[in-house]
DRENPA-3360 file (N, C-alpha, C; in nm, 2 decimals, always signed):
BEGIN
1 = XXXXXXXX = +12.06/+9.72/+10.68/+12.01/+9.81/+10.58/+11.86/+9.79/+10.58 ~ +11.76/+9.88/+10.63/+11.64/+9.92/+10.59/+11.59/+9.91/+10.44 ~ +11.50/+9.84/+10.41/+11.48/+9.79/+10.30/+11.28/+9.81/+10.26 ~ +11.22/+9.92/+10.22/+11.09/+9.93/+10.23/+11.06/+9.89/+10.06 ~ +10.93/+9.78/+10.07/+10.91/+9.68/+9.96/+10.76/+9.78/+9.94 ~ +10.75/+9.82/+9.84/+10.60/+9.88/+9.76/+10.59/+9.77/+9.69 ~ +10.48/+9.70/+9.74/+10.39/+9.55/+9.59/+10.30/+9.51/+9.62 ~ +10.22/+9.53/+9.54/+10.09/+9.43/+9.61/+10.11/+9.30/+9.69;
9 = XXXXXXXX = +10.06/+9.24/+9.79/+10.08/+9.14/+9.84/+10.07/+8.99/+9.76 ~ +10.15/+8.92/+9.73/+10.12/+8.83/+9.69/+10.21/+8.71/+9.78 ~ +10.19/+8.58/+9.69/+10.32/+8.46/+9.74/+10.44/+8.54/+9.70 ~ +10.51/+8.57/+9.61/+10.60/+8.62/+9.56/+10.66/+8.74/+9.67 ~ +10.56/+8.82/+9.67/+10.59/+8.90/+9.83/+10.68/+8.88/+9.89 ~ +10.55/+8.74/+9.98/+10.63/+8.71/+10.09/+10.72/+8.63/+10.10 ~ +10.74/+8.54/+9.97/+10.86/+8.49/+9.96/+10.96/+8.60/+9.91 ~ +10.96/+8.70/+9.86/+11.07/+8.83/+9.83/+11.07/+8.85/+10.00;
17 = XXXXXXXX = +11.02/+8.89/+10.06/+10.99/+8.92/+10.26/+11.10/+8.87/+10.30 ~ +11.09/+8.73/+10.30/+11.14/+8.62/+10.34/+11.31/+8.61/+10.35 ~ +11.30/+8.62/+10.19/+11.46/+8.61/+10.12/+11.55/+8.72/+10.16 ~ +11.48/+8.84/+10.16/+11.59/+8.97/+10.21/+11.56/+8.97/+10.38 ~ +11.49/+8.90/+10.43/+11.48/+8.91/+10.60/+11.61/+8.81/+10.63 ~ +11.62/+8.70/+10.55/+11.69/+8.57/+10.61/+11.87/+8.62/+10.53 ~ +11.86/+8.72/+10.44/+12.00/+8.81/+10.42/+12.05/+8.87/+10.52 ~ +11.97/+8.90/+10.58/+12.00/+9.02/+10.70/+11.94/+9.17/+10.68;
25 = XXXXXXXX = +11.89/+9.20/+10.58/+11.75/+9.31/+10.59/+11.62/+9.31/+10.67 ~ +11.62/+9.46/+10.70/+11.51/+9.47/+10.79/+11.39/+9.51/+10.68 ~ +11.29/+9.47/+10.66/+11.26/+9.46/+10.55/+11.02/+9.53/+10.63 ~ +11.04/+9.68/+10.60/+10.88/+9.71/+10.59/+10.83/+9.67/+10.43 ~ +10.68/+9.64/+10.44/+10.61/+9.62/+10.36/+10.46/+9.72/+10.33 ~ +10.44/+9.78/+10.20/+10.30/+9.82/+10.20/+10.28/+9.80/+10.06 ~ +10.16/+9.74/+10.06/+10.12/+9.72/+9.94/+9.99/+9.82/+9.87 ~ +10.03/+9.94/+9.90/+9.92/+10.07/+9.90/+10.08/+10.15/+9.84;
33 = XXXXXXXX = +10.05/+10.18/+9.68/+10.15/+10.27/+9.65/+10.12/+10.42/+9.70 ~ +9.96/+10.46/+9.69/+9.95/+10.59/+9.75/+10.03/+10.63/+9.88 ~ +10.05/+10.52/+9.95/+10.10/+10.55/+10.10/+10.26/+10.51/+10.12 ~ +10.32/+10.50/+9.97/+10.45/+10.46/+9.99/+10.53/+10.59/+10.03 ~ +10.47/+10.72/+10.00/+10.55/+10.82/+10.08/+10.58/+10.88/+10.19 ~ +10.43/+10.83/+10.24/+10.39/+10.84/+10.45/+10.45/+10.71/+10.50 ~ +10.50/+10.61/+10.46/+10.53/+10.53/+10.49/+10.71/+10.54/+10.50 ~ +10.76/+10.57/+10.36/+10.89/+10.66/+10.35/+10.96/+10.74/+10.46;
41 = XXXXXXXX = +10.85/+10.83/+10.50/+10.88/+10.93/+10.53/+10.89/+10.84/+10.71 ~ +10.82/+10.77/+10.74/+10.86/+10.73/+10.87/+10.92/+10.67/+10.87 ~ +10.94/+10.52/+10.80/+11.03/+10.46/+10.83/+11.20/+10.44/+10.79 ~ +11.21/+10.55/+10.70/+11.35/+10.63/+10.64/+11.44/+10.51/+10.59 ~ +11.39/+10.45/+10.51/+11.43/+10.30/+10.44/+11.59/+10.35/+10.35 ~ +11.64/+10.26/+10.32/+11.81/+10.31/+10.28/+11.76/+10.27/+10.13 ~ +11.68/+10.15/+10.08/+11.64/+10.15/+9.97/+11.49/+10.12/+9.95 ~ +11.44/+10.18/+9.86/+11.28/+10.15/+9.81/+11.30/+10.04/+9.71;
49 = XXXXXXXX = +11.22/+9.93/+9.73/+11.17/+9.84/+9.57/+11.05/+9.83/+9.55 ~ +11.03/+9.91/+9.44/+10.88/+9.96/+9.39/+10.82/+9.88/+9.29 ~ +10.74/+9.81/+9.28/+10.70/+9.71/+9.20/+10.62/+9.77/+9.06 ~ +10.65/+9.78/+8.96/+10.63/+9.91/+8.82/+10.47/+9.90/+8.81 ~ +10.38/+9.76/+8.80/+10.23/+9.82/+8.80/+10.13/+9.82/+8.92 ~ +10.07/+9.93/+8.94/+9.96/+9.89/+9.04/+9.83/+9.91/+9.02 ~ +9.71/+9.88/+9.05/+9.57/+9.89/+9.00/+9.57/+10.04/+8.93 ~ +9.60/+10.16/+9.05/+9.57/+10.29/+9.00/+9.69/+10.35/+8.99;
57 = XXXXXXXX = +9.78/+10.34/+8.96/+9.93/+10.40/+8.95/+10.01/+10.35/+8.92 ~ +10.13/+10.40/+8.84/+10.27/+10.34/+8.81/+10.37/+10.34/+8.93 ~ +10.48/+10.27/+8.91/+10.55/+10.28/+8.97/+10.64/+10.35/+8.98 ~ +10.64/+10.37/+8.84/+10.75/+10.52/+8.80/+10.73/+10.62/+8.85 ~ +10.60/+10.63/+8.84/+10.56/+10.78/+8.92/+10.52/+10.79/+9.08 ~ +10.54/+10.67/+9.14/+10.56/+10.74/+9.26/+10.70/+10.68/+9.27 ~ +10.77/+10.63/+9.22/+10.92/+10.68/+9.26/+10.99/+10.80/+9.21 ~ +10.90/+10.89/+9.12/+10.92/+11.03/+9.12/+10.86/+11.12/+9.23;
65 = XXXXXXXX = +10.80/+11.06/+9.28/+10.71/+11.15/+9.37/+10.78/+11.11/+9.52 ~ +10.85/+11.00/+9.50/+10.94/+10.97/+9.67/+11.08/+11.04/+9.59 ~ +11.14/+11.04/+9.50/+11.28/+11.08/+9.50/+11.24/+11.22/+9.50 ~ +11.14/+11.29/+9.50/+11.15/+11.45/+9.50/+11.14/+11.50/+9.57 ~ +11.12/+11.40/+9.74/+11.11/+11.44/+9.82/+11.23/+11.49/+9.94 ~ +11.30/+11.56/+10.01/+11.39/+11.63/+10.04/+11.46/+11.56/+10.11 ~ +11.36/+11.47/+10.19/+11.40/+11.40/+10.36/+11.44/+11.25/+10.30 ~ +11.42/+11.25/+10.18/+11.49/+11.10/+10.10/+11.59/+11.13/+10.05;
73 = XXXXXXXX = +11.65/+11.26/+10.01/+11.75/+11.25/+9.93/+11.83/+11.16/+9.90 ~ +11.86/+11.08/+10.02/+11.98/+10.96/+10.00/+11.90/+10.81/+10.04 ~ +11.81/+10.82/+9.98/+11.74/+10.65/+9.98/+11.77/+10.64/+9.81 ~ +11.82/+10.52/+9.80/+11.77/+10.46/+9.69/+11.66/+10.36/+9.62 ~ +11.63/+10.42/+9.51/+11.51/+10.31/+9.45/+11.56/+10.25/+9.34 ~ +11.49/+10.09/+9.38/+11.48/+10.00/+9.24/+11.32/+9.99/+9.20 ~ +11.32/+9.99/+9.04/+11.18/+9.97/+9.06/+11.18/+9.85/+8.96 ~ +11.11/+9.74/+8.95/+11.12/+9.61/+8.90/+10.94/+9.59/+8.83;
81 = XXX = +10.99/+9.49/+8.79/+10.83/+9.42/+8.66/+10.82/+9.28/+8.72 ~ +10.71/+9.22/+8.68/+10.75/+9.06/+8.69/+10.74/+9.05/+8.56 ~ +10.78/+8.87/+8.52/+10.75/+8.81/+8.43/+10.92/+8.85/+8.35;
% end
């Protein structure tokens, strides 16, 4: 399962990277939510995990702006907080 992670980079990251690589996930990373849809759109992930705050954007809203897109119809998203 294709697994594309929207979060800013941190330790947590790549220890999240890490944990779903060593599950058996193929696991892309961008930590640029503007480009989580060009990034979507190539690498056709089975689930998005969208991390809820970013400097200039929610998370919510670009997981509205990837689920409304046609060629995703069957990706799923989780979108998560820390703390």
């Amino acid at each position: 399962m294709k697994v594309l992670l929207v979060e800013p980079a941190s330790k947590q990251t790549s220890d999240l990277i890490a944990y779903l690589t060593k599950e058996g996930f193929s696991v892309c990373h961008t930590s640029n939510a503007e480009l989580a849809l060009k990034r979507s759109l190539v690498e056709k992930p089975d689930v998005v995990l969208l991390g809820f705050q970013f400097d200039t954007v929610q998370g919510i809203d670009v997981c509205y702006q990837l689920s409304s897109e046609k060629r995703l119809y069957q990706t799923r998203f989780v979108v998560f907080a820390e703390n």
